[in-house]
Every structure is written in C-alpha cells, then in structure tokens.
Wavefront OBJ file of the C-alpha trace (Angstrom):
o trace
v -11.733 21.894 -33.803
v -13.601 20.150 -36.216
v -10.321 18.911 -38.491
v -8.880 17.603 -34.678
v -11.999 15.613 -33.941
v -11.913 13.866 -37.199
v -8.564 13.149 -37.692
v -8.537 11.707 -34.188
v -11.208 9.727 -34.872
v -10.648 7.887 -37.666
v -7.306 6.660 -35.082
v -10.200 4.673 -32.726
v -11.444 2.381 -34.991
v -7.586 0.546 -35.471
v -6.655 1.071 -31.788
v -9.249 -1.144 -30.568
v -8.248 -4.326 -32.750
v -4.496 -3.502 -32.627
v -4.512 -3.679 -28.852
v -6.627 -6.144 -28.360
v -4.876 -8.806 -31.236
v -1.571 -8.501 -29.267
v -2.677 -8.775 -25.671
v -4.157 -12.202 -26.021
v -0.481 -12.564 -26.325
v 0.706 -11.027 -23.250
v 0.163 -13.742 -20.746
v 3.043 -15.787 -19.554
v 2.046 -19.026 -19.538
v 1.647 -20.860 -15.691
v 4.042 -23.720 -14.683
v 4.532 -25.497 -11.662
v 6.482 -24.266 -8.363
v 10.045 -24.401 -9.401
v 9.164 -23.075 -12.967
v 7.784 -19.861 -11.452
v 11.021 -19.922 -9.228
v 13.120 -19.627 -12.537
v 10.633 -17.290 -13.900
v 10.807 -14.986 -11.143
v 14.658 -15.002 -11.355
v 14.581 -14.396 -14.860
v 12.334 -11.207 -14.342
v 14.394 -9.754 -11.683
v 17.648 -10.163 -14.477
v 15.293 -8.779 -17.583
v 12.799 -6.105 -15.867
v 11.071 -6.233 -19.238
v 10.187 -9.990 -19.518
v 6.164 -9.767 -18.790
v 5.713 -6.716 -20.542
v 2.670 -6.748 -22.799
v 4.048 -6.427 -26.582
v 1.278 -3.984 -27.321
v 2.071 -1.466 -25.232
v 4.700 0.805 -27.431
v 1.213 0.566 -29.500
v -0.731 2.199 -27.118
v 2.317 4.992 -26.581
v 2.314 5.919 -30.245
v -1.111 6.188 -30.438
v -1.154 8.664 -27.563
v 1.486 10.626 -29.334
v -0.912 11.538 -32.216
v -3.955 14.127 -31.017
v -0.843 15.668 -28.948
v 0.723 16.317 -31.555
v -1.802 17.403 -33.921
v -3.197 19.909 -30.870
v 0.204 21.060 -30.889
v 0.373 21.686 -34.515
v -2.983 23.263 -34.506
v -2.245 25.732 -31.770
v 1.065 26.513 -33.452
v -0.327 27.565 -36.545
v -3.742 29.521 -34.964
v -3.035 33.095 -34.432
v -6.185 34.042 -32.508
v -5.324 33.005 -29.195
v -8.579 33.223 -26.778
v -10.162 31.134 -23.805
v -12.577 29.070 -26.149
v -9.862 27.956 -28.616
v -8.192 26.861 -25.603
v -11.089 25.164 -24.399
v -11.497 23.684 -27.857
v -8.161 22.209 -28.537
v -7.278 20.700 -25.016
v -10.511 19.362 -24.666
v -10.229 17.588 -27.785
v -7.011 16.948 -27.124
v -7.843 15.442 -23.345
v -10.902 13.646 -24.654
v -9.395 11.443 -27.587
v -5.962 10.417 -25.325
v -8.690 9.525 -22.493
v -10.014 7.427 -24.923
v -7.014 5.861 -26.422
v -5.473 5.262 -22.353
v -9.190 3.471 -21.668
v -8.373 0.937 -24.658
v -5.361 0.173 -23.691
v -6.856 -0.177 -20.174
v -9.123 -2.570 -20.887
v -7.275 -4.023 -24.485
v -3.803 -5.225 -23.417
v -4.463 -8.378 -21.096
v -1.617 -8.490 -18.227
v -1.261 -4.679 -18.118
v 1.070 -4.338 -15.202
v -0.615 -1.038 -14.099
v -4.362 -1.406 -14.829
v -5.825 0.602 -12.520
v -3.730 3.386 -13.123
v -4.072 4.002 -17.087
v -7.815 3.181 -15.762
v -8.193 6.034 -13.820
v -6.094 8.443 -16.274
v -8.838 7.658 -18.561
v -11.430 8.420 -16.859
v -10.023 11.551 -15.662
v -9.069 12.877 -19.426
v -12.627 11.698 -20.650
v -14.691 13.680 -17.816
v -12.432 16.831 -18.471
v -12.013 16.641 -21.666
v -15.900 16.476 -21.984
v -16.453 19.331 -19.760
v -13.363 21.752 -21.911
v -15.441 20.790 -24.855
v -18.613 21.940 -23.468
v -16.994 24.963 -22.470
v -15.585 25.993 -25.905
v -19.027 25.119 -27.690
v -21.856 25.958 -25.029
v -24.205 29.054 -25.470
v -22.388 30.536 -22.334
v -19.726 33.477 -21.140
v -18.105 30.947 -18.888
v -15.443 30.047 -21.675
v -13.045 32.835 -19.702
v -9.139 32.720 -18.887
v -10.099 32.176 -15.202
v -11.830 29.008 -15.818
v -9.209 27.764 -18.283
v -6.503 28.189 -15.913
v -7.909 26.438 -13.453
v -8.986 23.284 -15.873
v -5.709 22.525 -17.220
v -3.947 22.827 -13.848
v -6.095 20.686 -11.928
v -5.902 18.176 -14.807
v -2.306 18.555 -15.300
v -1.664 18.262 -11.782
v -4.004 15.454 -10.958
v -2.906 13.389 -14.077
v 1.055 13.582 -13.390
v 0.344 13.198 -10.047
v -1.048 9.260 -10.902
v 1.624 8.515 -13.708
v 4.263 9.366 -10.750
v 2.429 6.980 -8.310
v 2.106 4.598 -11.004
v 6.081 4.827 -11.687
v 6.649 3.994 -7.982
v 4.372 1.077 -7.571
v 5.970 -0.464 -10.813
v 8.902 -0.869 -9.236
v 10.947 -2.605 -11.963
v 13.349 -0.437 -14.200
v 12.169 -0.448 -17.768
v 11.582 1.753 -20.721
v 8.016 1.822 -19.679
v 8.254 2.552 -16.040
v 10.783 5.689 -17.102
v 8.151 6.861 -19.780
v 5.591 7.260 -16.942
v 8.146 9.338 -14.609
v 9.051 11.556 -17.348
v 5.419 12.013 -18.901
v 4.067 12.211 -15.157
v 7.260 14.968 -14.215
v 6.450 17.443 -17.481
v 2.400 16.786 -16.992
v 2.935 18.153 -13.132
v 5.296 20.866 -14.167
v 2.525 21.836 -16.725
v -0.367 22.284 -13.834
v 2.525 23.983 -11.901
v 3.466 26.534 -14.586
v -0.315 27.650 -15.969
v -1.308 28.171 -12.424
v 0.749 30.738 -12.187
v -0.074 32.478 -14.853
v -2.159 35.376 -13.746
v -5.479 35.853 -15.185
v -5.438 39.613 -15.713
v -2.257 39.793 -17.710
v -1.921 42.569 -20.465
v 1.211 43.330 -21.687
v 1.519 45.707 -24.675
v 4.293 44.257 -26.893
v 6.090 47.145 -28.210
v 9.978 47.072 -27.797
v 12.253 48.544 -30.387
v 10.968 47.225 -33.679
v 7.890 48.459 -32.552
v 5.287 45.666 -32.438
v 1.235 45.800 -32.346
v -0.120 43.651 -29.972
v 0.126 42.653 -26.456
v 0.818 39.504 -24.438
v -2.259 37.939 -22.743
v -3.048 35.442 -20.193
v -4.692 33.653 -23.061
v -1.853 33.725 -24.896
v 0.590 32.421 -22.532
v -1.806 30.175 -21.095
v -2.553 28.311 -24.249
v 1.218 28.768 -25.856
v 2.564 26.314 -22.497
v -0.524 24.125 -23.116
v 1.436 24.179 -26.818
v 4.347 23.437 -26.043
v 3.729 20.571 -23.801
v 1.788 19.023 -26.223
v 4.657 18.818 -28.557
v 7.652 17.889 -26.257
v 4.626 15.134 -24.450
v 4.331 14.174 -28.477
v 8.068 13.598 -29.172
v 8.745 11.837 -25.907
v 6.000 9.381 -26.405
v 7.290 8.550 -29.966
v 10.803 8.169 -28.820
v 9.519 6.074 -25.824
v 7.323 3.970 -28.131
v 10.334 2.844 -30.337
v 12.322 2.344 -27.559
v 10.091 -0.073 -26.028
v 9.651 -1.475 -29.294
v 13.106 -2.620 -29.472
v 13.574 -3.493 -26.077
v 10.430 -6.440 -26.758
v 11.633 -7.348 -29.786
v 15.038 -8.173 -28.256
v 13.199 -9.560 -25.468
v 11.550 -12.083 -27.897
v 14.307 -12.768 -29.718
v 16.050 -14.202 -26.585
v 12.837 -16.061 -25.617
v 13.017 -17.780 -29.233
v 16.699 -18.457 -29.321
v 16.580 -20.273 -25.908
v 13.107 -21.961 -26.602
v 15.468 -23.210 -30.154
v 17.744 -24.278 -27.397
v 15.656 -26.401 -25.091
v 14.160 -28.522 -28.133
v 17.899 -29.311 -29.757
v 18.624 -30.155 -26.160
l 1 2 3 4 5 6 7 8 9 10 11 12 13 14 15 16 17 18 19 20 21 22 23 24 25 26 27 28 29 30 31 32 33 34 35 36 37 38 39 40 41 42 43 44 45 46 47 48 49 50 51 52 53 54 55 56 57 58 59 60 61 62 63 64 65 66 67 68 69 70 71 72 73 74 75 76 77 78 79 80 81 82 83 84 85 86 87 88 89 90 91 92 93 94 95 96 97 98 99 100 101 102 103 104 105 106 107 108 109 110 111 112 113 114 115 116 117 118 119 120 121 122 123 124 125 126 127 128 129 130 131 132 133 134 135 136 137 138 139 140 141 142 143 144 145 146 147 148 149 150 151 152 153 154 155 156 157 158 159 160 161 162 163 164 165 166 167 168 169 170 171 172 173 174 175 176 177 178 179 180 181 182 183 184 185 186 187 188 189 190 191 192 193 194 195 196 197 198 199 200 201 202 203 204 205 206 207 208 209 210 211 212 213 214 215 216 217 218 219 220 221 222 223 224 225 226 227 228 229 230 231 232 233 234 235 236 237 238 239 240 241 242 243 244 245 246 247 248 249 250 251 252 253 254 255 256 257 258 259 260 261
C-alpha cells in the first residue's frame, strides 16, 4: 500500500499547476448582445466550443492510481478484506483528490458542482477504507467491504449519470461521464451481490488447492473495474485531446480570417 501511496503522490504536486496554467485559459471572452447571439449559435453547431482545454488533463490523471490499483491487485495473491480495504482506499482517496483539483483548478468547468461533490465523496471514503485496512481493529471483514465499495460505487455513478444529463450537449466529455458513471453503477450493483459467506473449494479435474472466497471475488471485480475505468479514461483523454485541438485550430484559422478581412 505503501508503493501506491507514493507513486500517487508524487502525481499531486504537477496536477495542481497543470490545471490551474490552462484554465486561466478557459474563459470565452464577453462581447456585446449580438456577439453572444453568434456565440451561442456557434456552440449549438460545435458542442465542444467552451470546453476547458485542461480537462483531457484532469482525465489522464485520473487514469493513473486506477490503474496502478489494478496492477497491484493483479499481481497480489493474498486476497483478504484489509488488502481490499488498502488498495481501494488508496485508490478512492488519491482520484478524490485529483477530481477536487480539477474542481476547483479548471476555471469555466461546465459541471462544477458535480466533480465537487465526487470529490468529496472519494476523499471521505477513501479515508475511512484506509482506516479500515490500517486500524488496530477486527472490523476490516468481507461484510464491511462489501458494503463500502457498493455504496460508493453506487453513489458515485449515480452523480456522473446526473451530471451527463444536466450537460446536455453531445461531446467527448459528456459521453466519458455516461460511460464511467454506467460501469461505476454496474460495479456497486455487481459486489452487492456477492454474498459474504462464500466458500467454494476449487477442485475440478486438474485438481486445484484452494477455494473461491467472497474476498476473492469481491476484490477481483474491484480489479477489474479499475483497469477497464483506467483504459477508458486514457482513451477518453486523447480523444478529447484531439477534439480541442481541432477546436482551436478552427478558432485560429478564422481569427487569421477576420484580420486579412
């Protein structure tokens, strides 16, 4: 857990100036009645025209601790409630972190409030899963696990889908949100399910040692969404990416235009 908090960390200190560098660049500059007019009609015919240039940042910096928690789980054979604890709590704490810069970083974030309160959320829960893999306690059980992730899971997708429908306009950004809010709720979904007392000796015809536990299953889904949350977020990120830089292109070809004019 150790290795995850430190790589992880040494992410924060660029975040910060990265965001914040761009977003004084974000603002669309005011004009009078008829130029907002124009404005407005150019926004409905490029959905991506006020989007804040930082923001495929902020995406591939969220794709990192996932990824690494994935990676780490992967690659950990001992499967029990307070590695679990360990590794989403780290995991929850640092992209809490990362969503609160770009919160309060990228000037003329379109959904503020939102990424605010996903933030928040991933902090306080991440805090507590961290307290729960480290504390001199028994409370670090299955049960309790369980119950962390899904309420998180399902809490969390629950505001990127709101978000998605109150940003109305069709962009790479608004169908990140769906699909990262849509896997986060089917994550909740899935681990609450999974029953607590499950023991399931392995065996089969080759004869295997071992058996399949709630811990096991619980924190293997945890896993995996970490790593498909981790590829979508990077493939999201340079998608955006492009989509600005095209969008800035155009603004600089027909800002050429107007002066030769």
């Amino acid at each position: 857990m150790s290795r995850l908090v430190l790589v992880s960390g040494c992410l924060s200190t660029a975040i910060w100036s990265d965001l914040v560098s761009v977003g004084t660049e974000d603002i669309a500059p005011k004009g009078s009645s008829s130029m907002n007019t124009t404005g407005n009609a150019v926004a409905r015919k490029d959905p991506d025209q006020f989007l804040p240039d930082s923001l495929w940042k902020s995406m591939l910096f969220r794709a990192v601790p996932v990824i690494i928690g994935a990676i780490v789980i992967t690659f950990t054979q001992e499967h029990n409630a307070r590695f679990g604890f360990a590794v989403f709590g780290t995991v929850a704490l640092w992209s809490g972190i990362i969503v609160g810069f770009e919160a309060v970083g990228i000037k003329g974030h379109p959904l503020r409030a939102f990424v605010f309160a996903r933030s928040i959320l991933g902090a306080i829960v991440g805090g507590f899963s961290i307290f729960m893999a480290t504390g001199g306690h028994d409370w670090a059980n299955v049960r309790n696990f369980i119950w962390t992730v899904s309420i998180w899971a399902l809490v969390t997708g629950a505001i990127e889908l709101i978000a998605a429908l109150v940003y109305r306009r069709e962009t790479v950004y608004r169908n990140e949100i769906m699909l990262s809010g849509a896997i986060t709720m089917l994550l909740g979904i899935i681990v609450a399910f999974v029953p607590p007392e499950l023991d399931v000796e392995y065996g089969g015809l080759e004869n295997v040692q071992g058996s399949l536990t709630a811990d096991v299953q619980a924190i293997g889904f945890v896993g995996a969404y970490f790593a498909v949350l981790g590829v979508l977020l990077i493939i999201e990120a340079f998608t955006l990416r492009a989509a600005l830089r095209r969008r800035n292109a155009e603004r600089a070809a027909d800002t050429a235009d107007k002066k030769e004019n």
